[in-house]
N, C-alpha and C positions, 0 to 999 in steps of 0.2 A: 701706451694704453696700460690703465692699469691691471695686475694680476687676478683681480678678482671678475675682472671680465672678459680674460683667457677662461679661468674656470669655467665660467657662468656657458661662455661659446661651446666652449668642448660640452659639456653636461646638455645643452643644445642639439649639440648635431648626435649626439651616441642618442637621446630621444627620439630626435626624428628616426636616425634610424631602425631602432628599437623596433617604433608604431611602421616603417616600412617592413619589416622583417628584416635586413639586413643584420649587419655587425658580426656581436660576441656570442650570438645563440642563448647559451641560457642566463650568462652576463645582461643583454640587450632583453632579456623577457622580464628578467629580474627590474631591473630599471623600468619595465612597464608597471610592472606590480608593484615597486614603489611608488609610480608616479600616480596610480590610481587609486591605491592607500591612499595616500593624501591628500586628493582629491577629496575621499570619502570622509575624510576625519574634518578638512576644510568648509566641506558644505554644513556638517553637521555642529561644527562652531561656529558656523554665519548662523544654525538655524538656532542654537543654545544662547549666541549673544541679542539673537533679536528677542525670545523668549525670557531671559533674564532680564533687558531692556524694559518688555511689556509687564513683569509682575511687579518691578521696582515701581513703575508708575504709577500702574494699580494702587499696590500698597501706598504710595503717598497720596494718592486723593481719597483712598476709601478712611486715612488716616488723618486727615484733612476734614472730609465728611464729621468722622466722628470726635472732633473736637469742635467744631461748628457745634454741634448735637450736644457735647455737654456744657456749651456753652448757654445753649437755649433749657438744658436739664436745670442748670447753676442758675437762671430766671426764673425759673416757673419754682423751683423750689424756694426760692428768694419771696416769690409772690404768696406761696403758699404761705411762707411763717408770717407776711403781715396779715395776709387774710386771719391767722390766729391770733395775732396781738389785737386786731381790731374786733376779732368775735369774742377774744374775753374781755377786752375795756366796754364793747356794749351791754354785756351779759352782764359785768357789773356793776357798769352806768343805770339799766334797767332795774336793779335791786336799788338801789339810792335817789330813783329819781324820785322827785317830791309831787309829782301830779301820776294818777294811774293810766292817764292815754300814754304822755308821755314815755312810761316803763312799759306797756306795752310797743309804741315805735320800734322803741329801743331791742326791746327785747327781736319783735319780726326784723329789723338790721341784724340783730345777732345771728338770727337763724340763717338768712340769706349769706353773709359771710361764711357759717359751718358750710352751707351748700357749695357755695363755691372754692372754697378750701378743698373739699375734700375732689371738686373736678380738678383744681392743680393738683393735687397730692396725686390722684393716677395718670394726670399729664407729664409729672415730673417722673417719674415712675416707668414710663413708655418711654419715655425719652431716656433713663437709665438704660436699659434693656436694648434702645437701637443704640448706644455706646458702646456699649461691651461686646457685640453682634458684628460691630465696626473693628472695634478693635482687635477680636480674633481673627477677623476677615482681611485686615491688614497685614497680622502676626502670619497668617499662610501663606499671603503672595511675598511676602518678606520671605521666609524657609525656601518657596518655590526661585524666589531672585537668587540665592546664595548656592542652590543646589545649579542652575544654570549656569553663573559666574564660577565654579568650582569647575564646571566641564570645559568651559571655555579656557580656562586656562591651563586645564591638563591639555584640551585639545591641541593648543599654541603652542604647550612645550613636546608636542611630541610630532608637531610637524614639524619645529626647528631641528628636531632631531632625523625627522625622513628627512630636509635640504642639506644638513649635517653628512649621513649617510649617502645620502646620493653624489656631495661633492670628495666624499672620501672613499666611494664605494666599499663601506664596511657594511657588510650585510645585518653583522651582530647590530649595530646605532637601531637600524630598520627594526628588527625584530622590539628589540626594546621600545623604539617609538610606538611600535605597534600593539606593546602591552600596558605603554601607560595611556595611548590613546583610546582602549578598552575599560581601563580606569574610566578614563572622560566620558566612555561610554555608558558604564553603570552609574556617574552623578548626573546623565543626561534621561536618564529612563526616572531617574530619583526624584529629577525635577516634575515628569508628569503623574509621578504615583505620591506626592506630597498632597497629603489634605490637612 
C-alpha cells in the first residue's frame, strides 16, 4: 500500500475520533475545527465557482447581444446615408427636370426620403444606445466573473493548505489557510457589491 494512504487512514480515524469525542482532547477538537473550516471555505468555493461560472456566461451573451445590435445599428446607419444620397439626387433631379409635374414628383420623392431618413437616423441612434447599454452591462458581469474566479482560487489554495495542515498537524499551515481563505472571502463579498 502505498504511503500516502497510511497518511490519508490515520487522518481518517484521529477524525472519526475527533467527531466521537475520543483521542488527543484539544489535538482531536482542533482537527474538528480544521475539518469544519474547510468545510466552510469548500462550500463557499462551490458557491463563488458557480457564481463566476453564471456572470462569465451572462457576460458573453449580453456581449453577444450587443454585437448583434451593432450589427443592425451598422444597417440602418448604412440605409440612412442612401436614403441621403437618393434625397439629394432627387432634390437636384427636381431643379433640372425639363417638365414642372415631373420636378414636382421629384421633388415629393425628395421629401419622402428626408422623411424616412430621418426615422433611420433615430433608429440607428436607439440601436447605438442599446450597444453601449450592452456593452457596459457585459463589462459588469465580466468584473463580477474575475472577482468570483479571484475567491475561488484563494479559496483552493488555502484548503490545500488546511489537507496540508491536517496531514502534518502544524496548526501555524491552518491558521495561514485561514487568513488567506478570509482573503477569498473579502473577493467573494466583492463579487456581489460589484456594479
Amino acid at each position: 500500500m502505498p504511503e500516502e494512504g497510511i497518511e490519508t487512514q490515520e487522518l481518517k480515524e484521529k477524525l472519526e475520533e475527533a467527531a466521537e469525542g475520543g483521542g488527543e482532547g484539544r489535538g482531536a477538537r482542533w482537527l474538528l475545527w480544521l475539518s469544519l473550516s474547510t468545510a466552510i471555505i469548500a462550500v463557499l468555493a462551490a458557491i463563488a465557482s458557480l457564481e463566476s461560472g453564471d456572470h462569465a456566461n451572462e457576460a458573453i451573451i449580453l456581449k453577444t447581444e450587443a454585437t448583434l445590435t451593432q450589427s443592425r445599428a451598422d444597417d440602418a446607419w448604412g440605409y440612412y446615408q442612401a436614403k441621403s444620397i437618393k434625397e439629394e439626387m432627387l432634390a437636384t433631379l427636381s431643379e433640372l427636370a425639363p417638365r414642372p409635374d415631373l420636378a414636382a414628383s421629384w421633388k415629393a420623392k425628395a421629401e419622402t426620403e428626408k422623411r424616412e431618413k430621418s426615422e433611420k437616423r433615430a433608429e440607428a441612434e436607439k440601436l447605438g444606445k442599446e450597444v453601449a447599454e450592452g456593452d457596459t452591462e457585459a463589462r459588469r458581469h465580466l468584473e463580477m466573473h474575475h472577482q468570483f474566479a479571484r475567491a475561488v482560487t484563494i479559496f483552493q489554495v488555502a484548503i490545500a493548505l488546511a489537507a496540508i495542515a491536517a496531514l502534518t498537524r502544524r496548526k501555524v499551515l491552518w491558521w495561514v489557510g485561514l487568513a488567506i481563505g478570509a482573503g477569498g472571502g473579502l473577493f467573494f463579498v466583492l463579487g456581489f457589491l460589484t456594479h
